[in-house]
Structure formats: structure tokens, C-alpha cells
Backbone as XML, in Angstrom:
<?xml version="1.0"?>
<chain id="A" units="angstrom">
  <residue number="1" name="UNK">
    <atom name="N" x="77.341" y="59.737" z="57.268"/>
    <atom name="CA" x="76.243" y="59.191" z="56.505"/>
    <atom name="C" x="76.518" y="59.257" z="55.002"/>
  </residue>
  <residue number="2" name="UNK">
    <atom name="N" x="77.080" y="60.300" z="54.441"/>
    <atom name="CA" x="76.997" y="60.813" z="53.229"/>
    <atom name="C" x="78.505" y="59.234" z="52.579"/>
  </residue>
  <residue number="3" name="UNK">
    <atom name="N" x="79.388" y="59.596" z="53.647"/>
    <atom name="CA" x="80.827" y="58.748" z="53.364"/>
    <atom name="C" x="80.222" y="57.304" z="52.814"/>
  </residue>
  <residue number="4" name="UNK">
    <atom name="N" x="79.276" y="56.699" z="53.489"/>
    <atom name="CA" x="78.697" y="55.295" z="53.686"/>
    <atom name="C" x="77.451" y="55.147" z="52.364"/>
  </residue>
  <residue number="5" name="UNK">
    <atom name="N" x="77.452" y="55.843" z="51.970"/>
    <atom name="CA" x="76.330" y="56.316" z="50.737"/>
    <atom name="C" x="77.103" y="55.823" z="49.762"/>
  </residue>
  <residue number="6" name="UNK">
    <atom name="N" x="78.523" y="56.755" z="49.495"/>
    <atom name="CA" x="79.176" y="56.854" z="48.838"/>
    <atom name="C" x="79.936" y="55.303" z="48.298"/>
  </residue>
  <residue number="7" name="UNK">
    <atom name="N" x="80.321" y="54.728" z="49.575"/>
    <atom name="CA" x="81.054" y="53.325" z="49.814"/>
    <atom name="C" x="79.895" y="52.354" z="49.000"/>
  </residue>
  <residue number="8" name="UNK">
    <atom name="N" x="78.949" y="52.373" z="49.403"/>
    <atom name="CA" x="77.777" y="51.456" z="48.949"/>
    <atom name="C" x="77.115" y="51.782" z="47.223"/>
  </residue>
  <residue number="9" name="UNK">
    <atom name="N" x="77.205" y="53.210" z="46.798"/>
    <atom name="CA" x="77.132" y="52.989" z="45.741"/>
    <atom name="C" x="78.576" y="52.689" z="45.098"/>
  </residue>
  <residue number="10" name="UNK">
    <atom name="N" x="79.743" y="52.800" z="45.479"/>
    <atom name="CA" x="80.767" y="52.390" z="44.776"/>
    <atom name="C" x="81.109" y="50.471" z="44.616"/>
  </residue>
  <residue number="11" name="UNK">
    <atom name="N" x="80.419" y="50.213" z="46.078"/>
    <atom name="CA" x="80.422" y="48.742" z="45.369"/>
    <atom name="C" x="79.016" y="48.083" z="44.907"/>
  </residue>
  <residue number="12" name="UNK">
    <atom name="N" x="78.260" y="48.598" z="44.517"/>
    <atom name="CA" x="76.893" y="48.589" z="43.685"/>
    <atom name="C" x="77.449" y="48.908" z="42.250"/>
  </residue>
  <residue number="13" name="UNK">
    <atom name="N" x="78.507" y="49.727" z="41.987"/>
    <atom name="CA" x="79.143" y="50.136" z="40.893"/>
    <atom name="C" x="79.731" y="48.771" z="40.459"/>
  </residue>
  <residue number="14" name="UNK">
    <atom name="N" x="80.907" y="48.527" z="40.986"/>
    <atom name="CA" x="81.466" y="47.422" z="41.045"/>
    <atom name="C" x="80.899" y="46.251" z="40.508"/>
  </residue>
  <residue number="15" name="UNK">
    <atom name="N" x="80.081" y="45.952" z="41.442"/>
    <atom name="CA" x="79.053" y="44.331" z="40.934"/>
    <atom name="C" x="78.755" y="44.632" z="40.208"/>
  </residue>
  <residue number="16" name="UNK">
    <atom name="N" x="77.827" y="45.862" z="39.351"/>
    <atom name="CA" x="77.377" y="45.861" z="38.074"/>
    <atom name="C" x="78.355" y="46.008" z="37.358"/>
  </residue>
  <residue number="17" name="UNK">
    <atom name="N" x="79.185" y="46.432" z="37.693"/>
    <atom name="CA" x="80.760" y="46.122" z="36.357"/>
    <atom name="C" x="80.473" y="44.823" z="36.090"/>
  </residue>
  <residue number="18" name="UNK">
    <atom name="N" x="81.049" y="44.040" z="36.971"/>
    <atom name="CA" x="81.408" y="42.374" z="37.108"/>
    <atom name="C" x="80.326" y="41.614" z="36.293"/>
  </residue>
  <residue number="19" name="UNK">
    <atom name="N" x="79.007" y="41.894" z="36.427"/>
    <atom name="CA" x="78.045" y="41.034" z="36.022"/>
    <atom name="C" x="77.719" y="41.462" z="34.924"/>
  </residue>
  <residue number="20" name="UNK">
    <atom name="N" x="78.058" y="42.702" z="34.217"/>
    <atom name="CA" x="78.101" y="43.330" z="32.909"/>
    <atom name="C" x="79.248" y="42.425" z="31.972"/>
  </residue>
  <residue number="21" name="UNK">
    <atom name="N" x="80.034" y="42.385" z="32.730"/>
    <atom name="CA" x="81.110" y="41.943" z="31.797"/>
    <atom name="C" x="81.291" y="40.214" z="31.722"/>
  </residue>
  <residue number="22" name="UNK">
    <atom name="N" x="80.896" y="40.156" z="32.717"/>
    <atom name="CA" x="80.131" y="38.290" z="32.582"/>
    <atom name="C" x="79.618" y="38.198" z="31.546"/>
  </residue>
  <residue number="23" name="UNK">
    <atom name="N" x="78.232" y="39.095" z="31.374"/>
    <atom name="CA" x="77.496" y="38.584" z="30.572"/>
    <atom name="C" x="78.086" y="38.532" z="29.075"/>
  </residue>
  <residue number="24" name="UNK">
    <atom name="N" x="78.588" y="39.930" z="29.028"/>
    <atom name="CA" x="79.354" y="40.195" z="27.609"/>
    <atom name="C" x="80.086" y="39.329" z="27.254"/>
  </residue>
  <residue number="25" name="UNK">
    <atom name="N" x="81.003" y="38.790" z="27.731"/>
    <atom name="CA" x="81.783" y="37.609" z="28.124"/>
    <atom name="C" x="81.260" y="36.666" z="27.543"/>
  </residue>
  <residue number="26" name="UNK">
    <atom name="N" x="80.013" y="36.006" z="27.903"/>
    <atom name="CA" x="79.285" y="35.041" z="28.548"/>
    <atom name="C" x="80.065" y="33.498" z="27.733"/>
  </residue>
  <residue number="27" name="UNK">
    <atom name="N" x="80.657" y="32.617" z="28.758"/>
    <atom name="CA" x="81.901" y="32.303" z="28.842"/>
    <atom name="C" x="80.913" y="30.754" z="28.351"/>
  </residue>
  <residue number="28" name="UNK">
    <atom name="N" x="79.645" y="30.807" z="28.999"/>
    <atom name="CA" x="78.547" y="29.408" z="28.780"/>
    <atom name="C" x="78.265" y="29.222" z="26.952"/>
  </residue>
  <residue number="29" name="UNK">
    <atom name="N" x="78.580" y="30.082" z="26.306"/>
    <atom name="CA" x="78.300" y="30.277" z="24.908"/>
    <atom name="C" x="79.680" y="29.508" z="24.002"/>
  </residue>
  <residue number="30" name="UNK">
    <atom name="N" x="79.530" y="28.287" z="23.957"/>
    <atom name="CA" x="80.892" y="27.658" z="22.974"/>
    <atom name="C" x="80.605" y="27.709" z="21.836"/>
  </residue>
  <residue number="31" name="UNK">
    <atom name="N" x="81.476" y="27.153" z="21.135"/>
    <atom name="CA" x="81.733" y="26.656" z="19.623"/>
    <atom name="C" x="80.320" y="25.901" z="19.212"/>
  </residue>
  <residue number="32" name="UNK">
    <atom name="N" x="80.626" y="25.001" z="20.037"/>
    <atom name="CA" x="79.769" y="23.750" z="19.803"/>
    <atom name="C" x="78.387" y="23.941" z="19.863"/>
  </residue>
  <residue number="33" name="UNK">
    <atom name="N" x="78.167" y="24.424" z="21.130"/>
    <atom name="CA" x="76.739" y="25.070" z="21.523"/>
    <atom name="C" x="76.109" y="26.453" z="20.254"/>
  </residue>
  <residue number="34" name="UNK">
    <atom name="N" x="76.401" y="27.160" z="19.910"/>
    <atom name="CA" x="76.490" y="28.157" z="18.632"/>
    <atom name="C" x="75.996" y="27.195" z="17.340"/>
  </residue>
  <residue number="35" name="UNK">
    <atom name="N" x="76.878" y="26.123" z="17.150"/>
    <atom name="CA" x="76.783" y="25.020" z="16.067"/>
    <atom name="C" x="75.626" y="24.609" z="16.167"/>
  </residue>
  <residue number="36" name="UNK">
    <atom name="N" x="75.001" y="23.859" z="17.509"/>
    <atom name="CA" x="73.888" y="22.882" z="17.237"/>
    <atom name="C" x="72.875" y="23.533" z="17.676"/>
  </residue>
  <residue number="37" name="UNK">
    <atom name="N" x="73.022" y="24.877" z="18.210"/>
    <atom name="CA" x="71.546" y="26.024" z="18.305"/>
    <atom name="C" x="71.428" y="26.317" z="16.472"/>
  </residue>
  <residue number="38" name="UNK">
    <atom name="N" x="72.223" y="27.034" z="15.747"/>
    <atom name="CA" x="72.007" y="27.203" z="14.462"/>
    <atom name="C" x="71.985" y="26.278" z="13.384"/>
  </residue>
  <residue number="39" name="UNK">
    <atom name="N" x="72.111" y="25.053" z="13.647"/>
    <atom name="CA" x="71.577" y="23.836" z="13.025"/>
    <atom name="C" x="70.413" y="23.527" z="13.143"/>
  </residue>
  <residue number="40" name="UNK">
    <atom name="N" x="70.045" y="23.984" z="14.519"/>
    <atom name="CA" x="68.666" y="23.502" z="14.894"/>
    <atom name="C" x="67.928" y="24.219" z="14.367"/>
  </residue>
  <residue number="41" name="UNK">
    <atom name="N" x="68.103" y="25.850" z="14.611"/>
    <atom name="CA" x="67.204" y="26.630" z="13.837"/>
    <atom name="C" x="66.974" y="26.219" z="11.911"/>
  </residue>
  <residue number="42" name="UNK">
    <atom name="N" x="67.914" y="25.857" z="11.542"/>
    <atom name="CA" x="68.076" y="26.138" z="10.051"/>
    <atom name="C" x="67.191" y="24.681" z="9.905"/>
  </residue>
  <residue number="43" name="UNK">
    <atom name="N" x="67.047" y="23.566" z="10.661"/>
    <atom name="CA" x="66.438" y="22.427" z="10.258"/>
    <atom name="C" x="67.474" y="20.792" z="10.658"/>
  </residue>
  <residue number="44" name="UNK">
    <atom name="N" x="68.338" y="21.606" z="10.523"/>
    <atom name="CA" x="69.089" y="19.825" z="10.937"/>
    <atom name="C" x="70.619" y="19.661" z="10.205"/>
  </residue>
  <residue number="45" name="UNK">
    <atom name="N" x="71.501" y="19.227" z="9.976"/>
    <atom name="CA" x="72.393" y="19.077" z="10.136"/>
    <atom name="C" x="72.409" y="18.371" z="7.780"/>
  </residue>
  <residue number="46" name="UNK">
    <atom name="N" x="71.064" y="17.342" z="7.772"/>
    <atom name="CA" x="70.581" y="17.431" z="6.730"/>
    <atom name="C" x="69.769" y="18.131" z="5.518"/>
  </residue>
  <residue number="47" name="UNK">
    <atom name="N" x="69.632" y="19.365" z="5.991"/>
    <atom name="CA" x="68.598" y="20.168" z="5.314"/>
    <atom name="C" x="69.960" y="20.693" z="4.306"/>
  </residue>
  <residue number="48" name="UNK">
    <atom name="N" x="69.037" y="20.900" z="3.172"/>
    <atom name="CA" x="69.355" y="21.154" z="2.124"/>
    <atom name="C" x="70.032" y="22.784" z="2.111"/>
  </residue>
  <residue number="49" name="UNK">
    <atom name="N" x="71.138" y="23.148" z="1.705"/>
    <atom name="CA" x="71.307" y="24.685" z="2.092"/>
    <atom name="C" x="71.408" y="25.338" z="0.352"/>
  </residue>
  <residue number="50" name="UNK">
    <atom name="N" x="71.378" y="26.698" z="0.062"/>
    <atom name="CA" x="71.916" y="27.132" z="-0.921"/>
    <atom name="C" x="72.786" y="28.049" z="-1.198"/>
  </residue>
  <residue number="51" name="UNK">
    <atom name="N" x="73.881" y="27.305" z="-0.892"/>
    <atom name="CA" x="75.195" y="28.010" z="-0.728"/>
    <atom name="C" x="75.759" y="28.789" z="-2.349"/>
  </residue>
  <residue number="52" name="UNK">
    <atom name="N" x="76.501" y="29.946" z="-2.371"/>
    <atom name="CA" x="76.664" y="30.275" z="-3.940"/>
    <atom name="C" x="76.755" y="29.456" z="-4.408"/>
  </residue>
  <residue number="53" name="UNK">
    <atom name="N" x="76.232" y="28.795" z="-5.840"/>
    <atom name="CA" x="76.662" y="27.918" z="-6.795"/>
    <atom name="C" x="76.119" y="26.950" z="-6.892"/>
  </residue>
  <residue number="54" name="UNK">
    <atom name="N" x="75.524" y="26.187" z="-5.462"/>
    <atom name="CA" x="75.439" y="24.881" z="-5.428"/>
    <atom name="C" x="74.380" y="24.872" z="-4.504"/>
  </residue>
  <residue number="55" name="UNK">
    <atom name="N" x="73.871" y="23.909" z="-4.373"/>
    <atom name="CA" x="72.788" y="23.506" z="-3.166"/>
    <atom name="C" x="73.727" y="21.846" z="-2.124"/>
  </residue>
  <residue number="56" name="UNK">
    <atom name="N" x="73.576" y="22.474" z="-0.946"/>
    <atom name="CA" x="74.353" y="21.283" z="-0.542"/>
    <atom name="C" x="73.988" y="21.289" z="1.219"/>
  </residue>
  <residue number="57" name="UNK">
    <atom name="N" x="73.844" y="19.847" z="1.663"/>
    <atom name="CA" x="73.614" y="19.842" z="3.102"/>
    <atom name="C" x="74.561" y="20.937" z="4.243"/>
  </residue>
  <residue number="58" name="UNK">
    <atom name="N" x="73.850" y="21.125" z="4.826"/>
    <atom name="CA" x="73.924" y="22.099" z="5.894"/>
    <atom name="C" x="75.450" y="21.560" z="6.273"/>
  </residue>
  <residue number="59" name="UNK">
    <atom name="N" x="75.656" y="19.861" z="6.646"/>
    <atom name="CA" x="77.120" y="19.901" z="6.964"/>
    <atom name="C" x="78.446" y="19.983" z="6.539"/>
  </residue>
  <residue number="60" name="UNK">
    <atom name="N" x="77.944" y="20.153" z="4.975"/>
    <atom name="CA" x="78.977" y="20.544" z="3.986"/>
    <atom name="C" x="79.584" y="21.946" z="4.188"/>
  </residue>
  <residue number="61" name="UNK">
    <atom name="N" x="78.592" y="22.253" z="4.426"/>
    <atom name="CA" x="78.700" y="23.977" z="4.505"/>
    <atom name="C" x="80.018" y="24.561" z="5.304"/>
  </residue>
  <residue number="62" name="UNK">
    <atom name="N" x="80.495" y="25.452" z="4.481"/>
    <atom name="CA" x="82.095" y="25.910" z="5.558"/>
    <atom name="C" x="81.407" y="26.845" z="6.594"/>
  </residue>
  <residue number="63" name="UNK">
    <atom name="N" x="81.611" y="26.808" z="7.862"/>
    <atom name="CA" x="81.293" y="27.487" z="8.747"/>
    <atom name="C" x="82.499" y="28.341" z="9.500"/>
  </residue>
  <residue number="64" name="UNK">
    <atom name="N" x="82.887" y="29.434" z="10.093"/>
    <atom name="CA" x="82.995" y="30.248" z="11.314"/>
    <atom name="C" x="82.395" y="30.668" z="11.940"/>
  </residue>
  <residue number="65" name="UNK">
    <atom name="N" x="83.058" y="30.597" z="12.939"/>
    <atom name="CA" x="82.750" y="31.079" z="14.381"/>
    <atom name="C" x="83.257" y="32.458" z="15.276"/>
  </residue>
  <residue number="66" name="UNK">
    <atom name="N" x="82.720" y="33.228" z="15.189"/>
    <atom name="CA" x="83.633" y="34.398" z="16.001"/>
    <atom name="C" x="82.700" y="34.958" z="17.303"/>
  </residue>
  <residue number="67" name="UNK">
    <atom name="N" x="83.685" y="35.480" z="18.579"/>
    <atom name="CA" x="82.927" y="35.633" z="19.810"/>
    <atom name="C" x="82.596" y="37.242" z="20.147"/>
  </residue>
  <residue number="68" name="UNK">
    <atom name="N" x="81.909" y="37.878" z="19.603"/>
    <atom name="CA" x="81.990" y="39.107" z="20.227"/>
    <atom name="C" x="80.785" y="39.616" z="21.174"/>
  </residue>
  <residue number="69" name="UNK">
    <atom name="N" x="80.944" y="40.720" z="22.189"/>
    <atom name="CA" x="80.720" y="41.309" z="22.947"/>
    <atom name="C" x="78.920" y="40.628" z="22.894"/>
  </residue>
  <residue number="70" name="UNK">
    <atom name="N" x="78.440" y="39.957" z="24.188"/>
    <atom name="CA" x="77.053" y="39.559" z="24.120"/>
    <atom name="C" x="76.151" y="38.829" z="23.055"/>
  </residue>
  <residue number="71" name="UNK">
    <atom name="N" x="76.515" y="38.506" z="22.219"/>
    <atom name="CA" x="76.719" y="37.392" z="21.025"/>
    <atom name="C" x="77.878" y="36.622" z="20.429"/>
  </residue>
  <residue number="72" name="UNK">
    <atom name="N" x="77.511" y="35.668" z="20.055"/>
    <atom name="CA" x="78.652" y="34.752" z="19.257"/>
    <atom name="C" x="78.044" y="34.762" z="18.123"/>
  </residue>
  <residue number="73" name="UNK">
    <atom name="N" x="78.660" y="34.790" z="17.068"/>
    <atom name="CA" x="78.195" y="34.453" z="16.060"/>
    <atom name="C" x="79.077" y="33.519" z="14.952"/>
  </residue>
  <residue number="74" name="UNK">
    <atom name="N" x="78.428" y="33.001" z="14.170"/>
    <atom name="CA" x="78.491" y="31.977" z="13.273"/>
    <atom name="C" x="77.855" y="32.132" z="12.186"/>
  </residue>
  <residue number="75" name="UNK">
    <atom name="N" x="78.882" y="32.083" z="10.796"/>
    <atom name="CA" x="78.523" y="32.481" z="9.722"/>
    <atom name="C" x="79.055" y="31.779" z="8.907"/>
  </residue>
  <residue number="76" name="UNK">
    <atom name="N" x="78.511" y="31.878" z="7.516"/>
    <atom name="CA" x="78.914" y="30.968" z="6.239"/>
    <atom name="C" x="79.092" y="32.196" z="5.609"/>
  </residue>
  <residue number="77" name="UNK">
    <atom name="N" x="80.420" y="31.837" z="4.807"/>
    <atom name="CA" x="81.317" y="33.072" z="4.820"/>
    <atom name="C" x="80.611" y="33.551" z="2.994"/>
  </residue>
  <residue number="78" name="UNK">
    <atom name="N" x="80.414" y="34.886" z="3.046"/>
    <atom name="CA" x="79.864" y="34.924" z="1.769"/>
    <atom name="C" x="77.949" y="34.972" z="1.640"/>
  </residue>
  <residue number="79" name="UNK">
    <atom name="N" x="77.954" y="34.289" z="2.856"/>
    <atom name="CA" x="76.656" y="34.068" z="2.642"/>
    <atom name="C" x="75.584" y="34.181" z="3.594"/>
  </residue>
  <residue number="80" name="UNK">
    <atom name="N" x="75.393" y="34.008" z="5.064"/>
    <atom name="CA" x="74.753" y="34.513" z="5.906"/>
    <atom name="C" x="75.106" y="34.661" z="7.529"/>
  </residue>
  <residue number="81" name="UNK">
    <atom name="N" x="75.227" y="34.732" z="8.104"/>
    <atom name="CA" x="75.461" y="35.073" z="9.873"/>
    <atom name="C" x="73.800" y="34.602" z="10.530"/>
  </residue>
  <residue number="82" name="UNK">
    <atom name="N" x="74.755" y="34.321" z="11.596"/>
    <atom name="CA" x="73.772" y="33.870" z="12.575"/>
    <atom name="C" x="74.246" y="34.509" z="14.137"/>
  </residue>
  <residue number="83" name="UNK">
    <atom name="N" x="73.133" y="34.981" z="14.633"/>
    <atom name="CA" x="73.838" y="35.361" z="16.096"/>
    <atom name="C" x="73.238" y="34.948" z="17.059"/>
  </residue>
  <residue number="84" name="UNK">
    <atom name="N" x="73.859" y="34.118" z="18.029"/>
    <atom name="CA" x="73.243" y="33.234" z="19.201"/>
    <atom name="C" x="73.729" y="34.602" z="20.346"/>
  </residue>
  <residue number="85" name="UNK">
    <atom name="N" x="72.628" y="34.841" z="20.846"/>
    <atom name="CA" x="72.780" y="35.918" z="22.323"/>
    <atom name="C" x="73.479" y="34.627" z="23.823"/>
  </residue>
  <residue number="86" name="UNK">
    <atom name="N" x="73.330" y="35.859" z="24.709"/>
    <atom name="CA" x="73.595" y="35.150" z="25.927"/>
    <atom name="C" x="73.120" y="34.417" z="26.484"/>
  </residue>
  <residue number="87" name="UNK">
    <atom name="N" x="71.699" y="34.648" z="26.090"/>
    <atom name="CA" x="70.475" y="34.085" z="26.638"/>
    <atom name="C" x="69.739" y="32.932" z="25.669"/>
  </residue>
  <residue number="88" name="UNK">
    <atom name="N" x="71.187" y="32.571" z="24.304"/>
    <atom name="CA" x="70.552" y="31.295" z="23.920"/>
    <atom name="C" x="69.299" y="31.339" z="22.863"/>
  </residue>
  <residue number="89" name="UNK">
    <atom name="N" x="69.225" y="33.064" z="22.678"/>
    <atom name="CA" x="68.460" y="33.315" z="21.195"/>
    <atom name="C" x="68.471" y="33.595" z="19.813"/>
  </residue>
  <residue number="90" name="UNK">
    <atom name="N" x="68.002" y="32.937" z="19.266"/>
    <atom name="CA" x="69.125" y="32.916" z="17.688"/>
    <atom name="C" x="68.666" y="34.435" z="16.689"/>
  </residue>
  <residue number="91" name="UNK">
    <atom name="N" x="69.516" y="35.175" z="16.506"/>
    <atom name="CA" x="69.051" y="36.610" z="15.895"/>
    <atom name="C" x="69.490" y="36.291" z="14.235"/>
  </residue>
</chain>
């Protein structure tokens, strides 16, 4: 009884590895998708931004992209970050 306890929480262990690291992962979170969630939030692709120095449309703006652990994020370098979760919420 005790052996079969044991077996069952070890692959209960397991799957929650797997689906932990999915999510962290989370492989559904692109470039692109990151881009037009934080466009959307900020107003549009036309909204006016104020980048050091200058005021200039959002698509002028130099952007990166970097993927880490349960967020992606996307930032204007110098100037603000944006973090899209797994679940597609902009922090």
C-alpha cells in the first residue's frame, strides 16, 4: 500500500514538474503577440509616445523583446518595460 502511495505521488510530482515548466515556458507568448498586446494597451500603434528628447509615435519607438521565466517582456530601452504574463496580462 505504502509502495503505491509512493509511485502515485511521484508521478503527481512529475506532471506538476511538466505543467510548471510549460507554463514558465509558455511557448503561446511570441514576439508578435507581446507587440500588439502592448500597443494595444499604450493606445495604438499611432499614439503619441515621449521618448527621451522627443515625442514620437509609438512605431518609431525602438523596441526589445526578451523571454523570461512566466513573462515576456518588452521594453523601450532607457525608458519603460512592459510585461505580458502567461495568461495574456499586461503588468
Amino acid at each position: 500500500m505504502i509502495k503505491r502511495k509512493v509511485i502515485i505521488l511521484s508521478v503527481l510530482v512529475v506532471v506538476a514538474s511538466i505543467v510548471a515548466s510549460l507554463i514558465a515556458w509558455a511557448p503561446w507568448i511570441k514576439e508578435k503577440h507581446v507587440h500588439d498586446k502592448v500597443m494595444e494597451h499604450l493606445g495604438g500603434l499611432d499614439t503619441m509616445f515621449n521618448y527621451p528628447g522627443e515625442t514620437m509615435p509609438l512605431s518609431d519607438v525602438p523596441k526589445t523583446f526578451r523571454k523570461v521565466p512566466f513573462v515576456s517582456l518588452m521594453y523601450f530601452p532607457g525608458e519603460a518595460v512592459f510585461m505580458v504574463t502567461f495568461y495574456g496580462s499586461i503588468i
